[in-house]
Structures are given as C-alpha cells and as structure tokens.
C-alpha positions in Angstrom: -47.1 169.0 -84.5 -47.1 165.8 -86.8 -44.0 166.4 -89.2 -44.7 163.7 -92.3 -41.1 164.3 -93.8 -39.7 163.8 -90.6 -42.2 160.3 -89.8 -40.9 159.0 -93.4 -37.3 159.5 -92.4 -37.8 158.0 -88.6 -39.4 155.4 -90.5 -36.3 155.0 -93.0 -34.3 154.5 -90.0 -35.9 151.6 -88.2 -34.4 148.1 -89.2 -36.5 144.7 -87.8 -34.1 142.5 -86.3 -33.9 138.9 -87.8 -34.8 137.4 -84.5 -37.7 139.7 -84.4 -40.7 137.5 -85.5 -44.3 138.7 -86.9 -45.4 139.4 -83.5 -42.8 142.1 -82.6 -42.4 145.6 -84.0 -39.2 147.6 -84.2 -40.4 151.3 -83.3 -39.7 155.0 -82.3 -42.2 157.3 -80.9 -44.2 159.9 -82.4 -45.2 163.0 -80.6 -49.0 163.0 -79.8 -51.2 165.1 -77.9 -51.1 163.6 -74.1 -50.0 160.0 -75.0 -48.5 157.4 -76.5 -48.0 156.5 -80.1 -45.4 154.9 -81.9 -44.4 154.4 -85.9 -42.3 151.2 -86.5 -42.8 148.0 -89.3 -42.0 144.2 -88.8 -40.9 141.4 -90.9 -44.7 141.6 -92.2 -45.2 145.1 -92.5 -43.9 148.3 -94.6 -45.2 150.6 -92.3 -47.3 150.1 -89.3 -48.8 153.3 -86.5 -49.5 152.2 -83.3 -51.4 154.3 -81.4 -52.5 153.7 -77.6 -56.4 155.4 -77.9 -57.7 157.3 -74.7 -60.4 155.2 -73.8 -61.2 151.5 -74.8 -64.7 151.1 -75.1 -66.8 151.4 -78.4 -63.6 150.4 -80.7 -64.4 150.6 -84.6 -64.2 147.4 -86.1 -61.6 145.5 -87.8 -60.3 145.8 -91.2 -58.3 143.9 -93.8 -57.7 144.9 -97.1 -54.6 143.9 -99.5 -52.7 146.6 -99.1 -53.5 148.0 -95.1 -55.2 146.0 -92.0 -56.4 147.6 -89.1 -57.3 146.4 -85.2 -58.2 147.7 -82.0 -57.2 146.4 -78.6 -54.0 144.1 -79.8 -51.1 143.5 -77.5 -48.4 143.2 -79.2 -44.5 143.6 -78.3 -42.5 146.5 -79.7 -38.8 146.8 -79.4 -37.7 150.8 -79.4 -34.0 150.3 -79.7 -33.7 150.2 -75.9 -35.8 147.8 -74.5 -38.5 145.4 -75.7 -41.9 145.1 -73.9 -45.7 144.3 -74.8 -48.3 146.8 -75.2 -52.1 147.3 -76.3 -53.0 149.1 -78.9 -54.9 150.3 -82.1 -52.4 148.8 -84.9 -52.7 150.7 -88.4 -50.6 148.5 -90.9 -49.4 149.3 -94.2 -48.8 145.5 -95.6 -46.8 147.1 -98.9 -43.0 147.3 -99.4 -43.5 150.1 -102.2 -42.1 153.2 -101.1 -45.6 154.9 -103.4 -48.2 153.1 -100.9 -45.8 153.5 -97.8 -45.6 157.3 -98.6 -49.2 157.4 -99.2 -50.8 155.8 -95.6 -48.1 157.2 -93.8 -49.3 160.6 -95.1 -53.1 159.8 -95.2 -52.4 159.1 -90.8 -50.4 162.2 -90.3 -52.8 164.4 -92.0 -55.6 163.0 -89.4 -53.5 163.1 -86.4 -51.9 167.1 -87.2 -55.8 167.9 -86.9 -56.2 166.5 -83.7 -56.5 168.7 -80.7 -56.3 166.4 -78.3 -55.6 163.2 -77.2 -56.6 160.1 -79.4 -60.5 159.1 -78.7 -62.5 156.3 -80.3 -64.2 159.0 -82.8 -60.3 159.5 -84.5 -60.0 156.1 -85.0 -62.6 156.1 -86.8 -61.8 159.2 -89.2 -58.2 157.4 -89.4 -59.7 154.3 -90.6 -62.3 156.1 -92.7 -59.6 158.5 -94.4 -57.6 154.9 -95.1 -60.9 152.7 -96.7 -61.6 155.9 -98.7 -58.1 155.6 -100.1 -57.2 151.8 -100.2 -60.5 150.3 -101.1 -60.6 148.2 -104.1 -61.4 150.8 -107.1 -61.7 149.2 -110.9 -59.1 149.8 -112.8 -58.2 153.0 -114.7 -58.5 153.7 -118.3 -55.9 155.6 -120.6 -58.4 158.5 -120.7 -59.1 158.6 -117.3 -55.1 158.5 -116.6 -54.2 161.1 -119.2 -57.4 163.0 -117.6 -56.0 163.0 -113.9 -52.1 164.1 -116.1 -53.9 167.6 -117.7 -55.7 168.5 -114.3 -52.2 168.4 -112.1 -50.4 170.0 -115.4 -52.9 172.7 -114.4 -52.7 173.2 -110.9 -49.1 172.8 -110.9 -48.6 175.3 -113.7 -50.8 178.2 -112.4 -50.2 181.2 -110.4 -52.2 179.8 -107.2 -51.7 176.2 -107.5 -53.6 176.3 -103.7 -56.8 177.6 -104.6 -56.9 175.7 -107.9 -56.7 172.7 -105.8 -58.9 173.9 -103.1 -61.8 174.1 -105.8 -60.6 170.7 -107.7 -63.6 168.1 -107.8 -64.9 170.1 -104.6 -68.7 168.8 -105.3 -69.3 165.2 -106.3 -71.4 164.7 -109.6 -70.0 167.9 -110.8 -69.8 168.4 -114.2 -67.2 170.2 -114.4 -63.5 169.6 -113.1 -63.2 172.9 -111.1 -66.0 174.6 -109.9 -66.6 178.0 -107.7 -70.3 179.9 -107.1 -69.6 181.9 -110.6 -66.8 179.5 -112.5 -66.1 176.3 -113.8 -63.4 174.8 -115.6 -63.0 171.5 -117.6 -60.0 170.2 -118.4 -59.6 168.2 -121.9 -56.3 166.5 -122.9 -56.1 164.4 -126.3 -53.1 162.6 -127.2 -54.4 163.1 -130.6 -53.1 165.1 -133.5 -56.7 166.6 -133.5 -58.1 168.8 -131.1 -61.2 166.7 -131.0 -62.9 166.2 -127.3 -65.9 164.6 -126.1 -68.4 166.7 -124.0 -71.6 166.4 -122.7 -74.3 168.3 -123.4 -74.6 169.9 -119.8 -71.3 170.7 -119.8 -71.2 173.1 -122.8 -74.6 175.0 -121.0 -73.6 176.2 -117.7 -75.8 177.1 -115.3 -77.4 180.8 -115.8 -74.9 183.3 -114.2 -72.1 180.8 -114.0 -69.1 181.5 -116.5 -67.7 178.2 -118.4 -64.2 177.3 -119.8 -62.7 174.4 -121.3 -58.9 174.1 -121.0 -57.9 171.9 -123.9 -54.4 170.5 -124.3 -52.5 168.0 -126.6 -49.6 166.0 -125.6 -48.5 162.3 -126.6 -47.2 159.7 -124.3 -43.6 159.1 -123.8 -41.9 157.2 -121.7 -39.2 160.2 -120.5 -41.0 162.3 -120.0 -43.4 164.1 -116.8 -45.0 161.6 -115.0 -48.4 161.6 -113.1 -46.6 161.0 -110.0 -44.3 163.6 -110.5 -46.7 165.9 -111.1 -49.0 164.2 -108.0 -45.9 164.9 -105.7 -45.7 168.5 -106.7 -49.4 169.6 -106.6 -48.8 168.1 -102.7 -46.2 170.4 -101.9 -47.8 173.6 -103.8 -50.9 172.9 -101.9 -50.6 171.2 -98.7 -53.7 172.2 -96.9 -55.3 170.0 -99.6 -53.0 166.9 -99.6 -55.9 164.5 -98.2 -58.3 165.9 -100.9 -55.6 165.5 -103.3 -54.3 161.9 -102.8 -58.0 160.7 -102.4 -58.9 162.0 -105.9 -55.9 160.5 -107.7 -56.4 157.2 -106.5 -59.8 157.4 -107.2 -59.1 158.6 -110.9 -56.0 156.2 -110.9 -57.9 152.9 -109.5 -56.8 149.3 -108.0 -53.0 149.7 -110.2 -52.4 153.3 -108.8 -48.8 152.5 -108.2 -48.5 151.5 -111.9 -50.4 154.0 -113.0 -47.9 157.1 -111.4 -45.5 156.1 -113.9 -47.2 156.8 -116.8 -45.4 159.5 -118.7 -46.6 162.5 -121.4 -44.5 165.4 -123.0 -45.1 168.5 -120.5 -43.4 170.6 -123.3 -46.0 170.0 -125.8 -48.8 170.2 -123.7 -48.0 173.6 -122.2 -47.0 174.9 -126.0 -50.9 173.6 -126.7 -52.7 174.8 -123.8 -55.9 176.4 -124.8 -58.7 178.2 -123.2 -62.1 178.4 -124.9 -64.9 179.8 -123.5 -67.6 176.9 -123.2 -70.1 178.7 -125.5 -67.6 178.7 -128.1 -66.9 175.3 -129.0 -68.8 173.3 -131.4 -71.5 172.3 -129.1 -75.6 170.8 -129.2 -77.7 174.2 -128.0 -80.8 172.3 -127.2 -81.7 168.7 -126.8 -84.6 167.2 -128.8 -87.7 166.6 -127.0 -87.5 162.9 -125.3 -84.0 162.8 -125.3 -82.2 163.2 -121.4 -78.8 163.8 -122.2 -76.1 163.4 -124.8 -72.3 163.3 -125.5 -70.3 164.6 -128.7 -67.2 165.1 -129.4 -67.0 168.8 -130.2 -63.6 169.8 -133.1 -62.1 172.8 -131.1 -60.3 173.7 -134.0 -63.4 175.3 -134.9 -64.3 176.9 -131.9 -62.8 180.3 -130.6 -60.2 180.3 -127.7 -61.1 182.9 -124.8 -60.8 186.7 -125.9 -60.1 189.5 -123.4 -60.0 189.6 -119.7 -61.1 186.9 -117.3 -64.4 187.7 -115.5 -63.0 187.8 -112.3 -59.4 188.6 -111.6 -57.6 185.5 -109.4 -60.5 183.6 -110.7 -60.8 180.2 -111.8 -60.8 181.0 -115.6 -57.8 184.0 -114.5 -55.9 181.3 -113.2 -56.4 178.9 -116.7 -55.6 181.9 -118.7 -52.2 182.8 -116.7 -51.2 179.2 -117.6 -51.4 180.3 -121.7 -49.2 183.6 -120.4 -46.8 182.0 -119.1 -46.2 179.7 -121.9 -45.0 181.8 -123.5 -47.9 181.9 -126.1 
C-alpha cells in the first residue's frame, strides 16, 4: 500500500549532504510489490523516485521537460542513511523546489504505483511517464475566465452533498459541452465576477440532447486577495474525492496552464458566491431556439436575470442537478 501523506513526510525528512554531488541521492525506501524502489532528492532535485523495473528490455524513452526528467537504465549512487552504494535504475525527477509541483508528481507516481498489482514492468513505466507528460507538459497559459471557471466548478464539488460522484462525472467525456455530464444530466457551471448575472453560452449548450435534462449553475463572486483560493479549494476536492485525485489534478492543470503554481493563489469571496448560487434549468435562460439556415454554431451571452431559476424537485434524486440544488439548500437560501 502506497501511503502519499506518509511519501511527502519520508520525503520532508531526507536532507542531501553537502559533500553529496549531483550524481548521488540521499534516499529511504518505499514499499513496492516484490522489489526495490526508493524516494530521495539531490542537490539538483526536489523530489526524485527511483524505481528498479523487473525486467530491462523495451525501456520507454527519455524525457526532459522544465519541471520533471525521466530515464531508464541509469546507475547512479544513493546514500540511505546507512551506507552509500551505486545502483541502476528508472529515475523519475521532479527538478522544482515548490512544495505545489513537489506535492503534485509525488502524488501523480503514487497514484500509479497503489494500482499496481505486481511488481514494476516496462508497461508501468510507461503509464508513470504518461500520467507525468499529461500533467507537466507545456500548456498555454490560463485566462482570468478560465481560472475563475476551474474556482466555481471546485466551489461545487466541494460544497455538495457527494462531492465523490460530482467529481467522478467532472469533465468525464472530452469535447463535452457541458462541465458535468451523466446518461440523463448535465450541468454547466457559470461564474461572473460581474455585478450582472450575464454569461456566455453556446447555442448547443442551452439545447440538450433529447431525453437528457440541462442545468446551469450560475454564481457571482469578485476577486479578493483573502479570500478562498483555487488551491485551497483544489486541495479539498482531493481529499473529498480521492478515488479521483489523478482525474482531478490533470484537469486543473489543464484549466490552469504553463503558471499553474501562480495560478493556485488566485483568490475570490466563497461567501458571496455561495449567497449567489443559482440553478436554472437550461431551457429557461434567455437563450437562441434555432439557428438560422447556413449558420453552424453560435455564442451569446444570455442575462439570467431574466431567466427562471429551477422550480420543484430534481429529476432524479442524488442526481447531478439534486446535487446543484442541495448546494442552494444548504446556503441557506
């Protein structure tokens, strides 16, 4: 069992020597399936894995990116705080000090290595260094919308009664339109730090598909600089829903981009936003009903003022749209 508190902590605890060079890795060992793996840093490093792999033929290639670098087959010394001796291995390096990143790839190689059933082959090395480019590779940066965006859809998972299966059906099919979606619901989220409850749609999203029941969840805030961070509310949408954390991370560093780390620090006013939450069915919004001949698609922004928010029962009890509704309960509203 692959304990990430506990890995952060051992990590905490491991000091590089000054007479240790680039070369040489101060470590403790990690409990894997039928071998040997160690967790450790250098002078270079803010966290490294090294992992001795079960067999040595058909090794993934090497990978460098500014924050992590990865290669196979490297001997390389490691001191464990009783002896210091050379090894081969497959060395996962996180090259950031920030205790954000560190957290993050130390995370991102647990998750992958709790799943593991046995002992370390050339095909987890591969999911390892998959699950890593998907998370450090260089995204563009992040606007304000899209960071205010990624705020409103944690408020929500945080902030509802099953915070798991919210996040289980968060952004679960790419080129969705929508930013939760099941076989019957779907919810998008719109956040304006506007004094207007205005918010852009697109044409698709305010027809659903036949059958399917539509909400938007519509919130107002303002950015502040005390008060509820993204990363705050990153950090505890992890713990509510930890079979997701991979899914999770992955889609806020995506939403986030290349200055993720900055990005975590950017504050709004939870208060306001919960007193403002607001569920609308999607028919009942200012909205286009049909598009002209010719024309594809279309965006608007739709006034919600105008529109009406959701009336009566949810269609389906611990549903999606149940779940946005208990959020407007227990506000208090």
């Amino acid at each position: 069992m692959i304990d990430c508190d506990l890995l952060l902590q051992t990590l905490l605890s491991i000091q590089p020597r000054s007479e240790h060079d680039g070369g040489c890795y101060a470590v403790r060992a990690i409990p894997l399936k039928g071998q040997v793996g160690w967790i450790g840093r250098n002078s270079n490093s803010g966290a490294a894995f090294l992992l001795v792999a079960s067999e040595e033929r058909d090794r993934p290639p090497a990978i460098s990116l500014p924050q992590i670098r990865v290669r196979h087959g490297l001997r390389v010394s490691i001191d464990d705080g009783t002896s210091q001796r050379e090894v081969r291995v497959s060395l996962l390096e996180c090259l950031a000090q920030d205790d954000a990143t560190i957290k993050l790839f130390v995370r991102t190689i647990a998750s992958v290595l709790e799943d593991e059933d046995s002992p370390i082959g050339p095909q987890s090395v591969v999911e390892l260094v998959e699950r890593l480019l998907d998370l450090f590779r260089d995204y563009s940066l992040a606007g304000d919308a899209e960071i205010l965006g990624l705020w409103a859809e944690l408020l929500l998972i945080a902030h509802s009664p099953n915070p798991a299966d919210l996040a289980r059906h968060w952004r679960s099919h790419s080129g969705s339109r929508y930013d939760f979606g099941s076989d019957t619901e779907r919810i998008d989220v719109k956040a304006t730090t506007s004094a207007l409850r205005h918010h852009e749609l697109n044409y698709n999203q305010a027809v659903p598909p036949a059958g399917v029941a539509a909400a938007f969840v519509s919130i107002m805030t303002e950015q502040v600089s005390q008060g509820t961070s993204v990363g705050l509310l990153w950090d505890r949408v992890l713990d509510l829903a930890p079979t997701s954390q991979a899914r999770i991370d992955r889609l806020c560093i995506q939403a986030l981009g290349r200055d993720w780390q900055i990005a975590r620090d950017t504050s709004y006013d939870l208060a306001k936003a919960l007193s403002t939450l607001a569920v609308y069915p999607a028919d009942a919004v200012p909205h286009l009903s049909f598009l002209p001949p010719g024309v594809i698609r279309a965006r608007f922004v739709s006034d919600f003022a105008m529109g009406k928010t959701w009336q009566g029962k949810a269609p389906t009890p611990g549903g999606l749209i149940d779940l946005a509704l208990s959020c407007v309960t227990s506000s208090g509203r």
